[in-house]
Each structure stands twice: as structure tokens, then as C-alpha cells.
C-alpha positions as CSV (number, residue, x, y, z in Angstrom):
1,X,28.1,23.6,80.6
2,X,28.5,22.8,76.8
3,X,25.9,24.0,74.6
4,X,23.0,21.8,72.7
5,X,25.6,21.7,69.2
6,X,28.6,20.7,71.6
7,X,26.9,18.2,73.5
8,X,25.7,16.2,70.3
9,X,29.2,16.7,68.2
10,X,30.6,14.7,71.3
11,X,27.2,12.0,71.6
12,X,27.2,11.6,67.9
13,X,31.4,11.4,67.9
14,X,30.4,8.4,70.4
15,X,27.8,6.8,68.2
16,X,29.0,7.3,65.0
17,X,32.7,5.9,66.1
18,X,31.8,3.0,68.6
19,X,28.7,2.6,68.2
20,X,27.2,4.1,71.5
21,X,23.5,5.0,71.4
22,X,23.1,9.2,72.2
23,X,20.2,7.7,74.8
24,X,22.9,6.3,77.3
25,X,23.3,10.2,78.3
26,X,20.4,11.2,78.0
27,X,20.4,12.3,82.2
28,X,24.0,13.4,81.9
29,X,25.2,16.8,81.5
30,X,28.9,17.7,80.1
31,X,31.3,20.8,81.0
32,X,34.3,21.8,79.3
33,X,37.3,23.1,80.9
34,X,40.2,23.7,78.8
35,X,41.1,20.6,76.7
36,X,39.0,18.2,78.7
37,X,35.5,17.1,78.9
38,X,33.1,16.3,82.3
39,X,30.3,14.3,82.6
40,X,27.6,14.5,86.1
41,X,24.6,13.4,86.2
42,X,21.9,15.7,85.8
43,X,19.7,16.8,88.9
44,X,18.2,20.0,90.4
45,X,20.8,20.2,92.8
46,X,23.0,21.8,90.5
47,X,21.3,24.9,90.2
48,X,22.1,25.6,93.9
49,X,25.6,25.0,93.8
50,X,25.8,27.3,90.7
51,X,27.2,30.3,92.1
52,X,29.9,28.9,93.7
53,X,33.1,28.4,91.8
54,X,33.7,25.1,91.1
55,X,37.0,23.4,90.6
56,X,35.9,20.1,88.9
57,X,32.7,18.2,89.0
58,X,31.9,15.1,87.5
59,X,33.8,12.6,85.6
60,X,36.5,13.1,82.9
61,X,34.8,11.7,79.8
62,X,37.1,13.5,77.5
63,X,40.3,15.0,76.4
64,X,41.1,16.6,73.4
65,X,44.4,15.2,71.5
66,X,46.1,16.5,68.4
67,X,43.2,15.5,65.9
68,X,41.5,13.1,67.7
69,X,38.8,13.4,70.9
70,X,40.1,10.8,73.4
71,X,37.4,9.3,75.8
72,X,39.2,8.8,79.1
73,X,39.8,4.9,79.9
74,X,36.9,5.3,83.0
75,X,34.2,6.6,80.9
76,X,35.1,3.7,78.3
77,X,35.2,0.9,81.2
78,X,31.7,2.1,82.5
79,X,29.8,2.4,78.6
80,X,32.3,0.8,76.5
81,X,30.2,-2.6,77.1
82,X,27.4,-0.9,75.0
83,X,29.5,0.0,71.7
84,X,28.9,-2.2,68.5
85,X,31.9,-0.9,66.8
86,X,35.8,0.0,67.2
87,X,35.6,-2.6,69.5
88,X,38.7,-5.4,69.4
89,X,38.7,-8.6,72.0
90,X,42.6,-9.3,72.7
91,X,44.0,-12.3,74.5
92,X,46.6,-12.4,77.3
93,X,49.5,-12.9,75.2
94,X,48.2,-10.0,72.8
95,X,47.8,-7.8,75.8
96,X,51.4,-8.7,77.1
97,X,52.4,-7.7,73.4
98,X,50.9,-4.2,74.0
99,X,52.3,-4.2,77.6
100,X,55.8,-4.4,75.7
101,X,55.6,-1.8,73.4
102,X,54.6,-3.9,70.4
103,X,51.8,-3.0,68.2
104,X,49.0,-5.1,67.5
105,X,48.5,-5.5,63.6
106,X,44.9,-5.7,62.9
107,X,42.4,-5.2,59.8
108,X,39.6,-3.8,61.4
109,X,38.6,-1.8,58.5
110,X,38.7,1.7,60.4
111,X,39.4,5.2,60.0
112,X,42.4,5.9,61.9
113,X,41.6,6.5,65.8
114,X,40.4,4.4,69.2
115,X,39.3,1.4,69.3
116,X,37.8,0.0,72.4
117,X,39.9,-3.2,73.7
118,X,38.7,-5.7,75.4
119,X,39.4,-9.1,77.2
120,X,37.5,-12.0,78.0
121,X,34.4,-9.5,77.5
122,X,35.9,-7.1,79.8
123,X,36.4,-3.4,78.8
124,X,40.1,-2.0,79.5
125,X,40.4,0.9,77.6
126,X,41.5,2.1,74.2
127,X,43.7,1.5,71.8
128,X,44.9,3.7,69.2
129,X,44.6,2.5,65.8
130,X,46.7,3.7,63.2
131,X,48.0,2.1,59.2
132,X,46.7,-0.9,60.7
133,X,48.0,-1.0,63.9
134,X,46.9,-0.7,67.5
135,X,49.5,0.8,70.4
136,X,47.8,0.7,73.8
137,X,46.5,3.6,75.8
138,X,45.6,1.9,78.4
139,X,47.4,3.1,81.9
140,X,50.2,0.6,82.8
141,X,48.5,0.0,86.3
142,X,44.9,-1.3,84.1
143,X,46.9,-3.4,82.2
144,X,49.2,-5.0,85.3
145,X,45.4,-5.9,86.8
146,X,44.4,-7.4,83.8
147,X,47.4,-9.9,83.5
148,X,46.8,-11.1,87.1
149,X,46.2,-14.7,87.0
150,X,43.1,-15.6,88.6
């Protein structure tokens, strides 16, 4: 499990860069293995299970990348509904850009980094914003589910 310091570098990475209040893990507890980041809900339970060796628990919340923190594209779909920044709603045609390989050319007046996009008020994933433009990081399967018409 990561320490006190760790756990509120990542909560305060979350609030400070989307806009994610700390509270919304309040009941969660995070592990680190290697380069990556887990999230399980907290519960007495886990002090039986401690001396086993465990594989992987939890969700992937996480991954270290170059320079940047990376949430993974579940753990955005399940809170990114709650950020108030970094957040960008696309259209279809803007997402089919993305699914293309285009960038998207934005002024969003951001540090470098994610960005949280979203259509018809529906969290996909992330985007990667750098200069002033936005590549998707969205896997390919998310976005082929996205452009189904309804």
C-alpha cells in the first residue's frame, strides 16, 4: 500500500489537474506495483487476506509515463464525470478526426498533459494535450463503441 505522502501526491495530482475533489477516495486505498497504480475499496477484509501473496487487486487507476501520471481510461470513465477541469466535449466528426490519427487543435489554456474527453456528456477517456493539440488515448475498441450510431 502507498504511504499517506504517496496517496495525496496522486489525490492532489487528480484535483489540482481535473479538478477531482480528494473526498471521492476517501474509502479507497491505492498499491503500487512497479509503474502502475491500484485502487480497492477499503474494508476489514483486507487484513485477512494480508499474508497471502497477492498478484493484483483492485483496479488500475494509474500508470506512470515518461513525465506524466496517466490515469487509466476505466478509472477516468467511472470519476471523470466529477472533474471541473481538463475536461474537452468533442463531437462525432472530432472523434472520427482522432480515430484517424489527426490531432485535435484546441486552446484550452493548459499545461501540457490529459485532458478528459468527452461526448454528448459521456466520459471516454483521455486525451493528450500537447502545443495545443490533443492526440487520443483512448483504446481503439472505446472509440469504435462510441461512433456506433444509435
Amino acid at each position: 500500500m502507498v504511504g499517506y505522502d504517496d496517496k495525496l501526491s496522486l489525490l492532489s495530482y487528480l484535483e489540482g489537474r481535473f479538478g477531482i475533489p480528494k473526498d471521492e477516495f476517501k474509502d479507497y486505498m491505492i498499491f503500487k506495483k512497479n509503474r502502475s497504480y491500484w485502487m480497492i475499496n477499503e474494508s476489514s477484509q483486507i487484513n485477512h487476506a494480508s499474508h497471502l501473496k497477492v498478484m493484483g487487486a483492485g483496479m488500475k487507476v494509474f500508470q506512470e509515463v515518461g513525465e506524466f501520471l496517466k490515469p487509466t481510461t476505466r478509472f477516468i470513465q467511472m470519476f471523470g464525470h466529477t472533474a471541473t477541469r481538463a475536461t474537452l466535449e468533442i463531437n462525432k466528426k472530432e472523434l472520427g478526426d482522432l480515430v484517424e490519427g489527426r490531432f485535435l487543435l484546441v486552446d484550452m489554456g493548459l499545461d501540457n498533459g490529459y485532458v478528459i474527453l468527452s461526448i454528448e456528456n459521456q466520459v471516454l477517456g483521455l486525451g493528450l494535450l500537447i502545443d495545443g493539440s490533443i492526440r487520443t488515448q483512448i483504446p481503439r475498441k472505446e472509440i469504435m463503441y462510441s461512433m456506433r450510431s444509435d
